[in-house]
C-alpha positions as CSV (number, residue, x, y, z in Angstrom):
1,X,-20.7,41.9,-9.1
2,X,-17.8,41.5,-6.3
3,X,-14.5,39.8,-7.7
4,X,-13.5,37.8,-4.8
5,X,-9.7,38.2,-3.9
6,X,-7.8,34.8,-5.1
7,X,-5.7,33.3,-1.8
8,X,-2.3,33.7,-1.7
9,X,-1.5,29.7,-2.0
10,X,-3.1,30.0,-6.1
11,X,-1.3,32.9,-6.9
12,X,1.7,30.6,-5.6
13,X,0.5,28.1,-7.5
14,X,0.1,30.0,-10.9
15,X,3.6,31.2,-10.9
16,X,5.0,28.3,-10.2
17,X,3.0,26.4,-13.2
18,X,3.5,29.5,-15.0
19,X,7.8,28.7,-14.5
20,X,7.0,24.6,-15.9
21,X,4.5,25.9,-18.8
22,X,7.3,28.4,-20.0
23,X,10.1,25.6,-19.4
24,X,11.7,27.6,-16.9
25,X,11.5,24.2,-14.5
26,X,11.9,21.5,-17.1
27,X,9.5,18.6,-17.4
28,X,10.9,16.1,-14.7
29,X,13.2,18.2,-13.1
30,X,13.3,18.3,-9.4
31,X,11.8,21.6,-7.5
32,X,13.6,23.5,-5.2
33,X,13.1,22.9,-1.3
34,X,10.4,24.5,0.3
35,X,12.7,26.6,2.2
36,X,13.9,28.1,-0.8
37,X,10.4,28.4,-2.4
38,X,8.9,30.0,0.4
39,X,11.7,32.6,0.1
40,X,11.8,32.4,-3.3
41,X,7.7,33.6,-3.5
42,X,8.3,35.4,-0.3
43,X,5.6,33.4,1.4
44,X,5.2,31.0,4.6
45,X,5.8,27.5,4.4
46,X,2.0,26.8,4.9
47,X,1.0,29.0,2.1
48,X,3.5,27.1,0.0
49,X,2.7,23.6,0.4
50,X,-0.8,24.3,-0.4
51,X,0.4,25.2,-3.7
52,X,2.3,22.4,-4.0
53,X,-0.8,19.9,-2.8
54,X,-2.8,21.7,-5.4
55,X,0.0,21.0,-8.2
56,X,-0.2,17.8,-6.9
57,X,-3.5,17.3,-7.1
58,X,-3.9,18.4,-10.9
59,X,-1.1,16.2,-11.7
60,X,1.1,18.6,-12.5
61,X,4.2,17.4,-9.9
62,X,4.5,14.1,-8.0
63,X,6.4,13.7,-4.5
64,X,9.2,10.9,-4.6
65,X,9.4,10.0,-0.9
66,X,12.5,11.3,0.9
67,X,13.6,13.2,-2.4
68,X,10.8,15.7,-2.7
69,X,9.0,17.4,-5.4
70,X,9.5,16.5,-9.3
71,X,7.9,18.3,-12.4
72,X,5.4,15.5,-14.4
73,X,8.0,14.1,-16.8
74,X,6.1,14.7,-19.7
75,X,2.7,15.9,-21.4
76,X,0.2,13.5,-22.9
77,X,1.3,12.5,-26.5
78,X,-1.9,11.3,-27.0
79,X,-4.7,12.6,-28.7
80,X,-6.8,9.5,-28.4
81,X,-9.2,9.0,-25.8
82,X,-10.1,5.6,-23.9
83,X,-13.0,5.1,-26.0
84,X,-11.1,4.0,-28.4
85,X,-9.5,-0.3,-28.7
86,X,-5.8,0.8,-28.8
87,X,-3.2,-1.1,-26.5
88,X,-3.3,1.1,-23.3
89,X,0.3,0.9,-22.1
90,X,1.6,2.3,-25.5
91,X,-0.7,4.5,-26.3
92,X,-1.2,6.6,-22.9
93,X,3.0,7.1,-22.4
94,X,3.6,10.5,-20.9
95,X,6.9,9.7,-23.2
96,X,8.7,7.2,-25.0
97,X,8.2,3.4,-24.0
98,X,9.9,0.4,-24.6
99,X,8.5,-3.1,-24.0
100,X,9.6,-6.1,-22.5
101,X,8.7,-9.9,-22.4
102,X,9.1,-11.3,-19.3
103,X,7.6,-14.6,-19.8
104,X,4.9,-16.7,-21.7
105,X,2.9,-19.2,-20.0
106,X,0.8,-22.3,-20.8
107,X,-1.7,-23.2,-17.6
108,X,-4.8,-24.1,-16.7
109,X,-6.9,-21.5,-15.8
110,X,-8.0,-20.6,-12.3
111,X,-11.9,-20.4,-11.6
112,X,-11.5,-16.5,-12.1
113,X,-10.6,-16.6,-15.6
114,X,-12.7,-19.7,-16.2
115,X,-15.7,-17.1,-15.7
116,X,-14.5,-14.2,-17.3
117,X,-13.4,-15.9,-20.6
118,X,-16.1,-18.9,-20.5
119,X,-13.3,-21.8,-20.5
120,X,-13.5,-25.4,-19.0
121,X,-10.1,-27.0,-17.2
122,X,-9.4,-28.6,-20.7
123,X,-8.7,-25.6,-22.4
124,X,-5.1,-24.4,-21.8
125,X,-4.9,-20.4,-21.1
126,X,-1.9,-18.5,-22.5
127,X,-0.1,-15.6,-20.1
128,X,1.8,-13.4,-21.9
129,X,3.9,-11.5,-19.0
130,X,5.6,-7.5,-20.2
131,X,7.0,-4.9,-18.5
132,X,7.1,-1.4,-20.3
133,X,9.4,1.2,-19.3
134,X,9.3,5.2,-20.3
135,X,12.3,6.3,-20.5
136,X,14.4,3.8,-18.9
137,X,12.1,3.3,-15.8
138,X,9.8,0.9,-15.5
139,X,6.5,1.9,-15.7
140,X,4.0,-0.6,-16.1
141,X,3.7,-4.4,-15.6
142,X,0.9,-6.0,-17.8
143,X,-0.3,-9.7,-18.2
144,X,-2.4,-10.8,-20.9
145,X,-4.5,-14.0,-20.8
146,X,-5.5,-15.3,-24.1
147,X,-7.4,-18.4,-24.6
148,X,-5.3,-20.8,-26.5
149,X,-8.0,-21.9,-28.7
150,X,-8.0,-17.9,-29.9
151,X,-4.1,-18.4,-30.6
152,X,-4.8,-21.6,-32.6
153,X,-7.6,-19.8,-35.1
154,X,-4.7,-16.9,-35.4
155,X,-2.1,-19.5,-36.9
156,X,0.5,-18.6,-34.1
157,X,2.8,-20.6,-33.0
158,X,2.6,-21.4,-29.8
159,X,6.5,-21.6,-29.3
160,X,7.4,-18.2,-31.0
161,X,7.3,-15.6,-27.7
162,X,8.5,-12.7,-29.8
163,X,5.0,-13.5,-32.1
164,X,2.8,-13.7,-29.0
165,X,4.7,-10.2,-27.6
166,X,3.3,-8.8,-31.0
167,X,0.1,-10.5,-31.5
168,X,-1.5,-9.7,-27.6
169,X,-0.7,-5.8,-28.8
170,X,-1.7,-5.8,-32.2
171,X,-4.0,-8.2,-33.9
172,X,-5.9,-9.8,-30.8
173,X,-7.2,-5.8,-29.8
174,X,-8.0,-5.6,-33.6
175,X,-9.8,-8.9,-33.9
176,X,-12.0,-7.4,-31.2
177,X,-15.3,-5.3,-31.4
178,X,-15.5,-4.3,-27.9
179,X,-13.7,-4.2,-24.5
180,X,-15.0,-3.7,-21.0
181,X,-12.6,-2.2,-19.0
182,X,-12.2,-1.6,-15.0
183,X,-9.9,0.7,-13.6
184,X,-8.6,0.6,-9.8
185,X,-6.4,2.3,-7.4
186,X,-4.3,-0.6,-5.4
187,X,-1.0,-0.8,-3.8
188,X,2.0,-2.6,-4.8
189,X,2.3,-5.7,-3.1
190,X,5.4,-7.9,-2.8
191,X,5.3,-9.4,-6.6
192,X,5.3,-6.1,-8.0
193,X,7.8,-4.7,-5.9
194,X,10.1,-7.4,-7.5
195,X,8.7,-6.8,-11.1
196,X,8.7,-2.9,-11.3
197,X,11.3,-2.2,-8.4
198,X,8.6,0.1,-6.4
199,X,8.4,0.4,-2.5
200,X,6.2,-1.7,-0.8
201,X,2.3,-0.5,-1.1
202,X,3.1,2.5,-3.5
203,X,0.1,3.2,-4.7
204,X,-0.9,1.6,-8.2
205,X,-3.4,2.0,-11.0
206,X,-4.6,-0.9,-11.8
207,X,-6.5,-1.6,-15.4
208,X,-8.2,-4.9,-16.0
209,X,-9.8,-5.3,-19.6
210,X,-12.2,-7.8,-21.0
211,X,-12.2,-8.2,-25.1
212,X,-15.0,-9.1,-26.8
213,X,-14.6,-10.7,-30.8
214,X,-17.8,-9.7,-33.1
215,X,-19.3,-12.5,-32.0
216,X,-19.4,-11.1,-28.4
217,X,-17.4,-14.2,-27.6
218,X,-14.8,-12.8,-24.7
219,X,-11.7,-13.6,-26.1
220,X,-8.6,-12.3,-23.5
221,X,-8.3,-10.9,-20.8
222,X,-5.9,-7.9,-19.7
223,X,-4.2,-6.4,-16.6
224,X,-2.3,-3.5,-16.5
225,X,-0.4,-2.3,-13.0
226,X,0.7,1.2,-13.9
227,X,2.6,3.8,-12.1
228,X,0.0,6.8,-12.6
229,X,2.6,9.6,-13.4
230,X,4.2,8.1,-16.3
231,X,0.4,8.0,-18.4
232,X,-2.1,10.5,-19.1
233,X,-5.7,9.3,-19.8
234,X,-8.1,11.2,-22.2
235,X,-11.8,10.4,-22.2
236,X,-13.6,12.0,-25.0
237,X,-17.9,11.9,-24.6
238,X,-21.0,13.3,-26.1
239,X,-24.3,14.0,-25.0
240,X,-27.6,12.0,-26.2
């Protein structure tokens, strides 16, 4: 059997992911200019940024526009996959993330949300508004609608926003025996640019999740708008 010759541009791309793996380019640290990497590898500048659109495209570097090329920030400390009901923001950080409550909100809900969690205009919805930042930069803006009939069977208290920060995380996803989930690639748009200080139409993943209680009553309903190279998401499957 012929071995067939590997091209140039993924040798260029294994010594270059060869440097990050050994921690010879640190996780998050900015590469070198392509002028200097093509000397560096001793190849053109075409061979060289198809290594770098293949590291891009196995999410091993990112491109920050008109700064260049950075190292992912940080491996998966996850071992959990998405089959699993486990708050997503928290549980998918590339590194360490700290939350922040915006805002919680008492409304009536839109025809939207009516649907989705099977509520009539005289049942008051509950938005619970967080940011979550990995290390220092903000990462992730996530809303969380929660009927407020669910909040009254939990004995919360509808005034205490530090509770209602804890409760959407913790006890609503445990209360619940299933979640459908729908995941989205989007753009930031002018509310997000002001909420996670992005550009204009960076592109987004977007996360919208639908709980379920044992019942199969559907119970809240989550968005997440997440900056894709600050999480890594496992998926763990099985055959028949």
């Amino acid at each position: 059997m012929k071995i067939q010759k590997r091209p140039l541009y993924v040798e260029v791309y294994e010594k270059i992911y060869d440097q990050i793996i050994s921690n010879d380019i640190k996780r998050g640290e900015q590469l070198p200019g392509e002028h200097v990497l093509s000397k560096q590898y001793n190849v053109s500048r075409s061979t060289l940024r198809q290594a770098l659109l293949l590291l891009k495209e196995n999410g091993i570097i990112y491109n920050k526009q008109g700064k260049g090329n950075f190292v992912m920030p940080w491996e998966s400390q996850s071992e959990t996959g998405l089959e699993k009901l486990i708050p997503i923001p928290v549980s998918f950080s590339k590194g360490e993330i700290t939350d922040n409550l915006i805002n919680v909100l008492y409304e009536v809900p839109n025809s939207y949300l009516m649907k989705k969690l099977q509520l009539d205009k005289s049942t008051l919805l509950m938005s619970c508004h967080k940011t979550y930042s990995v290390n220092g930069t903000i990462s992730c803006y996530s809303l969380y609608n929660v009927s407020t009939k669910v909040l009254t069977e939990s004995n919360l208290d509808f005034h205490d926003k530090d509770a209602i920060s804890k409760f959407v995380e913790t006890d609503m996803i445990k209360s619940s025996s299933k979640s459908v989930a729908r995941i989205v690639s989007t753009e930031a748009g002018e509310f997000l640019v002001d909420i996670m200080n992005v550009r204009l139409n960076e592109k987004i993943l977007m996360i919208e999740e639908l709980f379920y209680d044992v019942q199969g009553r559907p119970i809240a309903l989550t968005r997440h708008s997440i900056l894709p190279e600050y999480f890594d998401f496992n998926l763990t499957r099985s055959g028949i």
